[in-house]
C-alpha positions as CSV (number, residue, x, y, z in Angstrom):
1,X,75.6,100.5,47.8
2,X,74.6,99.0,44.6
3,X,70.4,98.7,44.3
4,X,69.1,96.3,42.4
5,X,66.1,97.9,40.8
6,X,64.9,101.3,41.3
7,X,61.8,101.2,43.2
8,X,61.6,99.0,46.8
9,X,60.2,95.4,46.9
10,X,56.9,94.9,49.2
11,X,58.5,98.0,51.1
12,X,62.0,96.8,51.2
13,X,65.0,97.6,49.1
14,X,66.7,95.2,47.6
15,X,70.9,95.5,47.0
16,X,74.5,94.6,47.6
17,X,77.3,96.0,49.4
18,X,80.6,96.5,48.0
19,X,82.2,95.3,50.8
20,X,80.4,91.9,50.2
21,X,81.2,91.2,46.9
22,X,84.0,88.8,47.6
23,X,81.1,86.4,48.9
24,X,78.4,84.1,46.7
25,X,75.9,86.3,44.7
26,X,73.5,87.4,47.4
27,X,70.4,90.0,48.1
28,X,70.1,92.2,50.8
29,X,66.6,93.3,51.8
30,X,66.2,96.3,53.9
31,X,63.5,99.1,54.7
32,X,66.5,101.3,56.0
33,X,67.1,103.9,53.2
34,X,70.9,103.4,54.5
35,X,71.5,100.8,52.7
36,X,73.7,99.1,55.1
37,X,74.4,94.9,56.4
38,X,73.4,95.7,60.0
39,X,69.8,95.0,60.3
40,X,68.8,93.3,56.8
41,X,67.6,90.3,55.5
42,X,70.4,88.5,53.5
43,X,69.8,85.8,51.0
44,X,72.1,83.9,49.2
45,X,71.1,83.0,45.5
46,X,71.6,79.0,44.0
47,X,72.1,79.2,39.8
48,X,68.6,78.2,39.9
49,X,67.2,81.1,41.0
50,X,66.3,79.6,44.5
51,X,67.2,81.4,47.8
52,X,68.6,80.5,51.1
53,X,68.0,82.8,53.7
54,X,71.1,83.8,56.1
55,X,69.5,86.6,58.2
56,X,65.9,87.8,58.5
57,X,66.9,91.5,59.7
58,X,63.7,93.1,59.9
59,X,62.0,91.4,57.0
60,X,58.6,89.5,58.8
61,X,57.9,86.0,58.8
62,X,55.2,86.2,55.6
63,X,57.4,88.7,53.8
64,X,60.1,86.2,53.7
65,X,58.4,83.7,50.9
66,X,57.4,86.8,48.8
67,X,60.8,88.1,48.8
68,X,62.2,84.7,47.9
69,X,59.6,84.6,44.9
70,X,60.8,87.6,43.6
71,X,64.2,87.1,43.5
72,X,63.4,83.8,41.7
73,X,61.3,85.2,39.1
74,X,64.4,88.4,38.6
75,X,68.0,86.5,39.7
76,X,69.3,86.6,36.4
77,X,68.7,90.6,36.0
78,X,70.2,90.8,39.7
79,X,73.2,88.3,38.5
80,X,74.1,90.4,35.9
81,X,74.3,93.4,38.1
82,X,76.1,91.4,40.4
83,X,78.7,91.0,37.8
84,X,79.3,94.1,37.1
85,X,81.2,94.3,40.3
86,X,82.0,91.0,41.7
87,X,83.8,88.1,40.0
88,X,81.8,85.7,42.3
89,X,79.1,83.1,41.3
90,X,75.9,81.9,42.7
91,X,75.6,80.0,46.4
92,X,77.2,76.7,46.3
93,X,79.0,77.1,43.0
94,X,82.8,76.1,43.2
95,X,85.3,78.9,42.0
């Protein structure tokens, strides 16, 4: 499964799935080395940068914001990963 950076997020990996790619650009946040959907955070990612969460997984209730933040400050890095694979835009985006 596609990571999004190297090195994990306040303890959390943050990546993709190839089987998701057909959805809206999204981050999934996950201690699990496995890398999997079951069990992680999922957050779909407006054009702005903005997040909405779908699942919380395992992420904790103050870990939530500072994942959020980060994504924000790096969605345009993520995107372009994103791309590489998927032909799908950002949440709420029209095709």
């Amino acid at each position: 499964m596609p990571k999004y950076f190297a090195e994990k997020v306040l303890g959390h990996w943050l990546y993709f799935t190839t089987h998701c790619i057909l959805e809206a650009m999204h981050v999934h946040a996950s201690r699990d080395g496995k890398l999997r959907e079951k069990g992680a955070a999922k957050f779909f990612v407006y054009a702005d940068g903005t997040s909405r969460m779908m699942q919380q997984g395992t992420l904790r209730d103050h870990e939530v914001p500072v994942i959020q933040d980060f994504i924000k400050q790096h969605y345009l890095e993520m995107f372009a990963k994103w791309q590489e694979l998927s032909d799908s835009g950002f949440y709420g985006e029209s095709t």
